[in-house]
N, C-alpha and C positions, 0 to 999 in steps of 0.2 A: 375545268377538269370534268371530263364526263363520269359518269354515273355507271362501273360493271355491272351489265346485267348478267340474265344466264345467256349461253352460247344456242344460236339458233336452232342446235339440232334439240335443244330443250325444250326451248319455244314452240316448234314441231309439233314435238311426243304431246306436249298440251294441249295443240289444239286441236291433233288426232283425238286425242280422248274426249273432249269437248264434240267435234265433231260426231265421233260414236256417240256418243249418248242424246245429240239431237236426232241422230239416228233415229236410236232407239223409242225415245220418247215420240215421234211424228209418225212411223212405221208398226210400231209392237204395240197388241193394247193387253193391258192387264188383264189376267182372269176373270170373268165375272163372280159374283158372289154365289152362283148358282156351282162352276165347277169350283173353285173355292171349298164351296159345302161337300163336295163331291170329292175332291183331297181328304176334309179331315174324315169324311168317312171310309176310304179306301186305307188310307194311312193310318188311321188310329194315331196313337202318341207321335209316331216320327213326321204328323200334318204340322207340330210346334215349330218343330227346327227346320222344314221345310219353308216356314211361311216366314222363318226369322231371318232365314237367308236369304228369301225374295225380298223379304225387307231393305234387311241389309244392302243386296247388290241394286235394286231401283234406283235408291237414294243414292247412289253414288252419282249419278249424273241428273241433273237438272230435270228432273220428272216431279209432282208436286205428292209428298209423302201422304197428304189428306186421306184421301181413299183408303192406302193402306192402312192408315192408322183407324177409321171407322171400320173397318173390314174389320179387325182384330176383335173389334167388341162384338161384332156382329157376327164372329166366327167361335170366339173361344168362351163369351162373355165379360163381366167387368174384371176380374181381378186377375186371371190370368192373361186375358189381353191386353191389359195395362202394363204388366210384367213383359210381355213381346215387346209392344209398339217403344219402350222407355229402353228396352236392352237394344230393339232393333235401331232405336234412334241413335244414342250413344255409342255404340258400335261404327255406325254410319259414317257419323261425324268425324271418330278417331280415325278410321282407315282415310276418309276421305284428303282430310289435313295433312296426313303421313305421305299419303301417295301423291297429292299436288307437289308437298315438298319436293318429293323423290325427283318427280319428273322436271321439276323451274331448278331444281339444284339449291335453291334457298331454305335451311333450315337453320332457326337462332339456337338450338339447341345439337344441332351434330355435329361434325368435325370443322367447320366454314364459322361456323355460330355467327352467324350473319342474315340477314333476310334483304329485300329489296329496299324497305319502309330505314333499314337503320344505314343501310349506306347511301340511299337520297341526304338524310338528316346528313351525312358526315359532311359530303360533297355540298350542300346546302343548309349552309351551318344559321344563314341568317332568314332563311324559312322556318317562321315562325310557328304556322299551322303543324304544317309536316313535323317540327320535333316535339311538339306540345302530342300530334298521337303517338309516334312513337314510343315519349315517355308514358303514355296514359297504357295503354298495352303492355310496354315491360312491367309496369311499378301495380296497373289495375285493371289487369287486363280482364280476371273473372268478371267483375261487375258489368264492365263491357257488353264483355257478350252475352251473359244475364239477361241485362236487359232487354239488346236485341233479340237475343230468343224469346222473350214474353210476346213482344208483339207480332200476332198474326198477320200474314200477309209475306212476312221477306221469307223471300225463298231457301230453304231450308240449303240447299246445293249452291247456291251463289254465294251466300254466308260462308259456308265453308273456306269456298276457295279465295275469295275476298281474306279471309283470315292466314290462309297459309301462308300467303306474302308477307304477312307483317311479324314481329318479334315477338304476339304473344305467346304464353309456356303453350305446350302440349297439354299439361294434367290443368292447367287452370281453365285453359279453351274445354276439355271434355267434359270435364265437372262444371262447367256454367251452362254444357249443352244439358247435362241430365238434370242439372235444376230450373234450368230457366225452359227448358222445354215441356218440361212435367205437367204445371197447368193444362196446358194446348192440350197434350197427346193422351192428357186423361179426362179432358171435355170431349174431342175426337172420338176418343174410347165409346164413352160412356151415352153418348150420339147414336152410335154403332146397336148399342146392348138398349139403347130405348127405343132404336126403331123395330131391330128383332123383336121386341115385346110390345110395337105398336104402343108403347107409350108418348105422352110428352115431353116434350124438353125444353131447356133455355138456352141452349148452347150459345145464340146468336147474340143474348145478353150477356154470355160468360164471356167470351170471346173480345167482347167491347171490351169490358170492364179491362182484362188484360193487355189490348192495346193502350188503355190508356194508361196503365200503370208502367208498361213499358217505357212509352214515351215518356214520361215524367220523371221514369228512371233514367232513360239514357240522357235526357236533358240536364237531370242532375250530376250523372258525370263527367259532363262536360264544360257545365260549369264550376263545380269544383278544382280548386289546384291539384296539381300533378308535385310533389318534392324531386328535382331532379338529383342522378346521384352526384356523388360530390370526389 
């Protein structure tokens, strides 16, 4: 018994968008921090919502959010650019998961309530690996991705779309993006607002430390059991 995926003109629309934003990312380069500076002074207040929505639409395709997230401390300082980079993160992520869905046609939560990850499992009842994630995403899925958000390095846009295929919820994927990214994107920040002020910093020992509390998280979810439902 084969496996329905989505229908190719899905498969398409996905890899159009994939395509644009390697586009984008190899062609377009970000502002520097000079015109940057140069916005929020022309702009005054509406430089926020300006830089929230460059946030925002970057991150939507495979570009590395780092920059912008130093840029913010370096733009707004620490507390209100912590407040950007964390909305502009979370925001990100949400559109990002919704709009992958939209386009593969896989979402566990809309009218299909289905993903690619739970009709493998059905079709391949006696793969093992495959319904051991499944069930670890439906039943825990937050801690999941927690963890992977803690550690530095996975590409914040691959995560994503990696995610939209599988059965995690929607609100438990967003909510583990704003906790488990929070560390990172308030070290990033705070990066940003120490080098504006020519100070020091640790970032590169914060930074460890949360790799490795990552991995030791996501290690523990994985070895821990899943209750499958009944």
């Amino acid at each position: 018994m084969r496996t329905q995926g989505p229908p190719w003109w899905r498969i398409c629309a996905f890899l159009a968008f994939l395509a644009a934003g390697i586009v984008l990312a190899t062609t377009v380069q970000l502002p520097s921090i000079t015109e940057m500076r140069q916005w929020v002074d022309s702009y005054g207040q509406w430089s926020i919502a300006l830089f929230a929505l460059l946030y925002v639409t970057v991150t939507q395709f495979p570009i590395p959010r780092t920059a912008l997230t130093v840029s913010s401390g370096l733009l707004f300082g620490p507390a209100l650019g912590i407040g950007i980079a964390l909305l502009g993160t979370t925001l990100a992520a949400l559109i990002n998961i919704t709009l992958v869905r939209a386009l593969l046609g896989s979402d566990p939560e809309g009218s299909t309530a289905d993903s690619w990850t739970s009709r493998l499992a059905r079709t391949h009842r006696n793969h093992k690996a495959l319904t051991k994630i499944n069930q670890r995403l439906q039943h825990r899925g937050f801690f999941s991705i927690f963890c992977l958000r803690l550690i530095p390095g996975i590409p914040f846009s691959v995560l994503n779309y990696a995610c939209a295929i599988t059965p995690v919820k929607r609100k438990d994927f967003t909510l583990a993006t704003l906790c488990g990214s929070a560390p990172s994107t308030i070290i990033g920040v705070l990066l940003g607002d120490s080098v504006a002020l020519g100070e020091n910093n640790h970032a590169a020992l914060l930074l460890g430390t949360l790799f490795i509390i990552g991995v030791l998280g996501f290690t523990a979810d994985l070895l821990l059991p899943v209750k499958s439902k009944t």
